[in-house]
Wavefront OBJ file of the C-alpha trace (Angstrom):
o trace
v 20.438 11.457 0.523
v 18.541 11.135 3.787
v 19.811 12.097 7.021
v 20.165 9.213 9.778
v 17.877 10.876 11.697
v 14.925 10.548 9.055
v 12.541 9.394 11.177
v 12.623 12.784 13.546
v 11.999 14.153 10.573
v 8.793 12.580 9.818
v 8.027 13.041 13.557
v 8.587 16.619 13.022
v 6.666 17.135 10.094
v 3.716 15.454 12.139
v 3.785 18.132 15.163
v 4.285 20.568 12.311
v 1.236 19.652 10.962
v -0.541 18.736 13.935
v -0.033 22.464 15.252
v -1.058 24.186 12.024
v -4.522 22.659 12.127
v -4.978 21.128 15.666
v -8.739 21.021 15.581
v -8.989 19.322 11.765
v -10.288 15.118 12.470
v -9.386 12.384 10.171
v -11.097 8.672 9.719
v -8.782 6.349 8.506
v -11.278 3.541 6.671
v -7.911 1.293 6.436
v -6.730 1.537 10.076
v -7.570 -2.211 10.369
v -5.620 -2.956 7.547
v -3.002 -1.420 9.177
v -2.960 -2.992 12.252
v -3.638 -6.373 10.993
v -0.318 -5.904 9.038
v 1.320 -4.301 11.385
v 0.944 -7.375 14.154
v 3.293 -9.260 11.402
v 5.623 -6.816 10.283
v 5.603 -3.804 12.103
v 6.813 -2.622 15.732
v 4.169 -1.019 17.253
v 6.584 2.178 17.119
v 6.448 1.927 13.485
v 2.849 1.147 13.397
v 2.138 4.371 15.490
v 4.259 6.734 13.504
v 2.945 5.433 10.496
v -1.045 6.591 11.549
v 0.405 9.828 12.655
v 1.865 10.064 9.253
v -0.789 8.916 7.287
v -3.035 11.459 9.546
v -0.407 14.609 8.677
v -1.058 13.474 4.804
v -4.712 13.822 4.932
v -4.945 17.275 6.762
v -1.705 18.589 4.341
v -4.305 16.819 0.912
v -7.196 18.282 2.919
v -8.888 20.194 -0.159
v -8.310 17.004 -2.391
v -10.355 14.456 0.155
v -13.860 13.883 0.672
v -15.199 15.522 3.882
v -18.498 14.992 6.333
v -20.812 18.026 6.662
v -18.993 17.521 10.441
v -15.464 18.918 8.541
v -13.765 15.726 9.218
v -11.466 14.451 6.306
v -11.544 10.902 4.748
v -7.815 9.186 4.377
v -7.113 7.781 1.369
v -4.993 4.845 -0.242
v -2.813 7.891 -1.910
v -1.990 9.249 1.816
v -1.557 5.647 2.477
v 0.973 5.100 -0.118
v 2.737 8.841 -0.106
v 3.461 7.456 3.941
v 4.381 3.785 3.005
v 7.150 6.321 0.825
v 8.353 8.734 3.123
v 8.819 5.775 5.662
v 10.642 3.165 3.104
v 13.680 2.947 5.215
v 11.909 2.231 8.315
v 9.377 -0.484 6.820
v 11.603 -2.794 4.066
v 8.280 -3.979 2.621
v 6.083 -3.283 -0.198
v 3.057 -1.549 0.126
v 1.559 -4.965 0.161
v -0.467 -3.149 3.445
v -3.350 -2.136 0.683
v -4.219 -5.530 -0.140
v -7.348 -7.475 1.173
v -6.606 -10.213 2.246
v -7.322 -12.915 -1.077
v -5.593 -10.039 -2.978
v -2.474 -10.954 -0.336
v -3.008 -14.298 -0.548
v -2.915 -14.214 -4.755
v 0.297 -12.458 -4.445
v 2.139 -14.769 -1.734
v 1.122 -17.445 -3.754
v 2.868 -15.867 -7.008
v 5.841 -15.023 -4.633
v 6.763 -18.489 -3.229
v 6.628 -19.320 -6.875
v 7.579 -17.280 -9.291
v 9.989 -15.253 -7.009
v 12.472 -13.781 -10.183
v 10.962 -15.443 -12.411
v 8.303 -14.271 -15.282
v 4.765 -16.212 -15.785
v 1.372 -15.998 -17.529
v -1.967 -15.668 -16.714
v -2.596 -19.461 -17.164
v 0.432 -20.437 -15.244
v -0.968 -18.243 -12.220
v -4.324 -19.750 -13.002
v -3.076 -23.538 -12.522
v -1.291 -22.527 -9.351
v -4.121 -20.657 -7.267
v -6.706 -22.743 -8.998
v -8.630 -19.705 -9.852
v -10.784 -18.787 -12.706
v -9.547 -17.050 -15.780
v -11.523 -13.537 -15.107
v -10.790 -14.057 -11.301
v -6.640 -14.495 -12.391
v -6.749 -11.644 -14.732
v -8.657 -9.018 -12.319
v -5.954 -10.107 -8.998
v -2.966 -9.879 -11.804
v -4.585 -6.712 -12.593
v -5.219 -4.963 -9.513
v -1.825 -6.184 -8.673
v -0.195 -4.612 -11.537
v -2.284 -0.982 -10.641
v -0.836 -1.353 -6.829
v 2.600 -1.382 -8.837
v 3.425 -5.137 -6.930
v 4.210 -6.980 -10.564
v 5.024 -5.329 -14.000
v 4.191 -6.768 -17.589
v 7.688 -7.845 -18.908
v 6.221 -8.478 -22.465
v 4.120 -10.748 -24.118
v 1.181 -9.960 -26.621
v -2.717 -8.838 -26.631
v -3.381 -12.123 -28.517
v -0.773 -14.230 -27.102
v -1.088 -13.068 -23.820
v 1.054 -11.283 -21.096
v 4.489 -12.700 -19.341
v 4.064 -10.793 -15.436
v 6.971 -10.477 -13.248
v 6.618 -9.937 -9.538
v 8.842 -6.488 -8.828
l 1 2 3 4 5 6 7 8 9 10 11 12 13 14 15 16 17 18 19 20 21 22 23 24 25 26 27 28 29 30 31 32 33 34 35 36 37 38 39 40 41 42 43 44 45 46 47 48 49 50 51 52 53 54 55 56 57 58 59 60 61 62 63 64 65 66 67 68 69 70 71 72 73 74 75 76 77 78 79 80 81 82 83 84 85 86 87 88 89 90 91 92 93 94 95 96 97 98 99 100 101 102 103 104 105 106 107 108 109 110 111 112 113 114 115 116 117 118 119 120 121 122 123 124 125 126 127 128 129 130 131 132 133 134 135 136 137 138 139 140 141 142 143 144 145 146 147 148 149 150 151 152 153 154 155 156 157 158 159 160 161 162 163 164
């Protein structure tokens, strides 16, 4: 169970962090990302606390991310997703944050629609009027970003998706 106070926790762990390696830089390469879903869904509290979080990730992953010859460390969508985590109760959403935008646009599409309900490839074909390949690679980077789930279906009869 998490205390109430979670989210001086994560604030803690951040000066924690922050003071064992004050002089280590990070580039965040999805900081507009961020901030363009943050102007519809996050305070700008949230949106702040989240960078410093996402920030503490990198240094803490530091030996697993790609560095410049400079020493500063690369963020990745893993640091992205271990903060989107740690700070579930304070943002309700999904990481739907690591989505470009058509990839967003495929999915709220497949949300006003199929909301509970399962579908096909086809079905999500005929309503976003895309291409077969272009269907199955959004339902399929979907699926890898852990947004819908295969809820059965064949190889040769095809797949029934559900949004999670």
């Amino acid at each position: 169970m998490k205390s109430p106070n979670h989210q001086y926790h994560i604030q803690d762990f951040c000066l924690i962090i922050k003071s064992l390696y004050p002089h280590k830089e990070t580039v965040n390469k999805y900081k507009t990302l961020l901030h363009k879903y943050g102007e519809h869904h996050l305070t700008l509290r949230q949106t702040e606390q989240l960078e410093q979080l996402i920030k503490a990730i990198t240094i803490l992953h530091q030996n697993q991310r790609e560095q410049s010859h400079w020493g500063i460390i690369y963020t990745e969508q893993e640091d992205i997703y271990i903060a989107l985590s740690l700070m579930e109760r304070e943002i309700s959403q999904q990481p739907e944050i690591l989505l470009s935008v058509p990839e967003r646009r495929f999915y709220n599409q497949l949300k006003m629609t199929y909301n509970e309900k399962p579908f096909t490839r086809k079905e999500a074909s005929i309503l976003t009027q895309k291409s077969k390949t272009n269907t199955w690679w959004k339902l399929w980077e979907l699926e890898t970003k852990g947004l819908i789930k295969k809820v059965g279906g064949t190889k040769n009869r095809g797949y029934y998706y559900q949004l999670k």
